[in-house]
N, C-alpha and C positions, 0 to 999 in steps of 0.2 A: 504494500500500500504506500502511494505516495502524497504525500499533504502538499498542497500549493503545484498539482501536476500537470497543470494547466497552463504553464507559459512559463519560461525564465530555465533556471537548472532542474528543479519540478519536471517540468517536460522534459528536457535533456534524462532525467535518468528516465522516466519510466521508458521511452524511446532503447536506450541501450538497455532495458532488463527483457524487453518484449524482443530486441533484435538476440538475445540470447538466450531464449524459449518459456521466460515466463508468463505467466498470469497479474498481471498488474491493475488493481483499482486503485484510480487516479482523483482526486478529489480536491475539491474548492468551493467558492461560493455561488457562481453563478454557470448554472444549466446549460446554458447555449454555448459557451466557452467548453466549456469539458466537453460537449456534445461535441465541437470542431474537429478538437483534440482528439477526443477518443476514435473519432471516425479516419484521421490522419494516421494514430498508431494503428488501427485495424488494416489500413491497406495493406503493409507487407505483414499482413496472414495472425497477428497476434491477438491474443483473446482480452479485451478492456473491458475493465466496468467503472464509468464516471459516475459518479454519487455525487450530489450537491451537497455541501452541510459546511459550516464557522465552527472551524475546530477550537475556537475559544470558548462555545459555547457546551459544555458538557451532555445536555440532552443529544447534542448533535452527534457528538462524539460514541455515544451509548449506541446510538442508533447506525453508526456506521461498522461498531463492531457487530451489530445484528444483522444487516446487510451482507458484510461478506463471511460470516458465520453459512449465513446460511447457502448464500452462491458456491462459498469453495470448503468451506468445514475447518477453514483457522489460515494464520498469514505466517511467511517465513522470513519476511523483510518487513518495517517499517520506517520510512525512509522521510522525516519530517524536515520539510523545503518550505510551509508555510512560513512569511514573511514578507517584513518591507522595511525600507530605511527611510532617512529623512536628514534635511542641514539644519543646522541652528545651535546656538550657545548654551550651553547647561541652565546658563540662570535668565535666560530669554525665551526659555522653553516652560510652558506651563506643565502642572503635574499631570495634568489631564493626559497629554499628549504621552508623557514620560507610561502612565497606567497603559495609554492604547496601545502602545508602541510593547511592553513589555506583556501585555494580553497575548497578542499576536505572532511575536517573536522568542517567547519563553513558557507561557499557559498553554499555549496552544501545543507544545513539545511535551507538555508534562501530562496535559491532559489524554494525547490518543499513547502513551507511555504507559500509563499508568492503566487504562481499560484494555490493551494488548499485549501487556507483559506478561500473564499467566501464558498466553498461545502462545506466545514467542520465545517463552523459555521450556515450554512442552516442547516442540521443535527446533531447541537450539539456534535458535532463531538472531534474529541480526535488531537492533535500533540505529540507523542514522540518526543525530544531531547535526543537525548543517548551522553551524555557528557562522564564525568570520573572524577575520583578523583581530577584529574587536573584542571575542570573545577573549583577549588576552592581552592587548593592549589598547588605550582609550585615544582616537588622535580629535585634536581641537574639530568643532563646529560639524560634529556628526548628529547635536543632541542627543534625543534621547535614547540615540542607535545603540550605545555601547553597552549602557547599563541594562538593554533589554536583552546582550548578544552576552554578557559575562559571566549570568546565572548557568547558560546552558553546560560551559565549561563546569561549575562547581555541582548540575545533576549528571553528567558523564562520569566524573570519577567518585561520586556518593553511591551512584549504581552499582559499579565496577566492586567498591568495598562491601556494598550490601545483599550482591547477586552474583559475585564471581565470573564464574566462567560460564553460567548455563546458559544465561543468557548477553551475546556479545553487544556491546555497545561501544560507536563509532565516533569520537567527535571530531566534524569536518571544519576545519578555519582555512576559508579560502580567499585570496586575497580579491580584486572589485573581479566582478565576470560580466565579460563582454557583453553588448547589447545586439541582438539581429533583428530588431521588430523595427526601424527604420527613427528611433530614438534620438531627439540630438540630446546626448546627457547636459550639453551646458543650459539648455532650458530646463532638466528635467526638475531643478527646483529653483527654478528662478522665483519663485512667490513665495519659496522659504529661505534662501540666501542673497537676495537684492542686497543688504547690507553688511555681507560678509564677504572678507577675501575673495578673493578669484578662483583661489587654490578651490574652497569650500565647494565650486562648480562641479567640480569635476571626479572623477573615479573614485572613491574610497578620498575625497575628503584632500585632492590632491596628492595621495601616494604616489610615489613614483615607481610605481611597479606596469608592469606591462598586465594587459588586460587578460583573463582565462578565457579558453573556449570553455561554454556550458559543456558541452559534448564529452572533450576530452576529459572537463574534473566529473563528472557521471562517471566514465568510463573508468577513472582511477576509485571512483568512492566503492565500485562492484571490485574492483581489484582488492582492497582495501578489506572490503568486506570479508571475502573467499580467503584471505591472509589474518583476519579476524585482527586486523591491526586495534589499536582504541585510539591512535589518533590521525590525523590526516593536515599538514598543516605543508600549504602552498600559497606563497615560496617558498621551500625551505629553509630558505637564508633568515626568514623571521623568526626561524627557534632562536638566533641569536639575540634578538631584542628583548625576546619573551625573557629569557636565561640572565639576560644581564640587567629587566628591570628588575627581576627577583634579589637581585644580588645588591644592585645599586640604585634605587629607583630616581637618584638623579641621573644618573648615567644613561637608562633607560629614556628616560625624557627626554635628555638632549639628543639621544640616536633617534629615538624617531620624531623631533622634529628636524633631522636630518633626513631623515626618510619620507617625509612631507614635502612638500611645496608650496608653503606660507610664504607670500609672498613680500607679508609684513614684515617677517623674523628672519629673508634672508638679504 
């Protein structure tokens, strides 16, 4: 099952789990999207079930493990891509937003976790987390993104001490991933960073990383998976930032605003 499977890395994996002879129900909010979707992963021959349901919302949730309970008799991947980001200054971000944003991007992961984890550890089953970079380091004028993306880091390794090995859990920190829907990112929030840097426009907050194919990081998270790694962190060059705020968290800070492109601070 993939949360948010309906457009972005979402799509991208359920595409490479169906090109690899699974069974995938694919899942989001709105009906006519998953219906495009599903109907696009059906042509090369693989078997989809899109389900509409707000996996923030628990009822929704209930109901989606009764759906493919009953379609397939239990799930052997849940692969949670639900999610969105946003620009803006910590203390220029209302709590509100801070709530949405971490409903969305951390309830939503705990929620179909927590009503799938008996079937998934019956079948040794797999949990993705698709964090981000942020789930381990916070860069300026992401708002509320970070503190909704750093929780998931501390349920991947509470899992891990509290369930072992039965059941494997994956947590993905991927750096910004490419756009193919014909996106210009420097608009993409222009009505939430008009006031901010220039950097703030652009990928991941102005990182200077090069963009991921969706396709390719799918195709390493199933690799990942099958190696029952627990964690996935692309670039790998950011273990080093991770490692050295731990160590030095001013050190930390200064590397990654070295690693930004604040065009104030350089």
């Amino acid at each position: 099952m993939v949360t948010g499977g309906s457009a972005g890395l979402g799509r991208a994996v359920a595409s490479v789990l169906v090109e690899s002879g699974a069974r995938v129900a694919i899942v989001a909010r709105r009906q006519a999207v998953l219906d495009a979707a599903a109907q696009d992963l059906r042509a090369g021959g693989g078997e989809v079930l899109p389900i509409a349901a707000d996996v923030t919302q628990q009822d929704d949730v209930s109901r989606l493990a009764t759906d493919v309970q009953a379609a397939w008799g239990g799930v052997d991947l849940l692969c949670n891509c639900a999610g969105r980001s946003m620009r803006g200054t910590v203390l220029g971000t209302p709590a509100g937003e801070f709530r949405a944003l971490w409903e969305t991007n951390f309830l939503s992961a705990l929620n179909c976790t927590q009503q799938f984890a008996a079937a998934l550890t019956e079948s040794r089953g797999h949990v993705v987390l698709v964090g981000s970079l942020a789930s381990k380091a916070a860069a300026a004028y992401l708002g509320a993104y970070p503190a909704s993306k750093y929780p998931l880091a501390a349920l991947a390794q509470q899992l891990r001490m509290e369930i072992g090995d039965a059941l494997h859990v994956l947590l993905v920190c991927p750096g910004p991933i490419a756009r193919n829907d014909g996106t210009d990112f420097a608009q993409r929030y222009a009505d939430q960073a008009s006031d901010l840097p220039a950097a703030a426009h652009r990928p991941g907050g102005g990182a200077k990383l090069r963009a991921i194919d969706a396709r390719w990081l799918a195709a390493r998270i199933l690799r990942a998976c099958e190696a029952r790694h627990i964690e996935l962190v692309i670039p790998r060059k950011a273990r080093l930032l991770f490692a050295l705020s731990q160590l030095s968290p001013r050190l930390g800070d200064w590397l990654l605003r070295k690693m930004t492109s604040d065009s104030e601070r350089e």
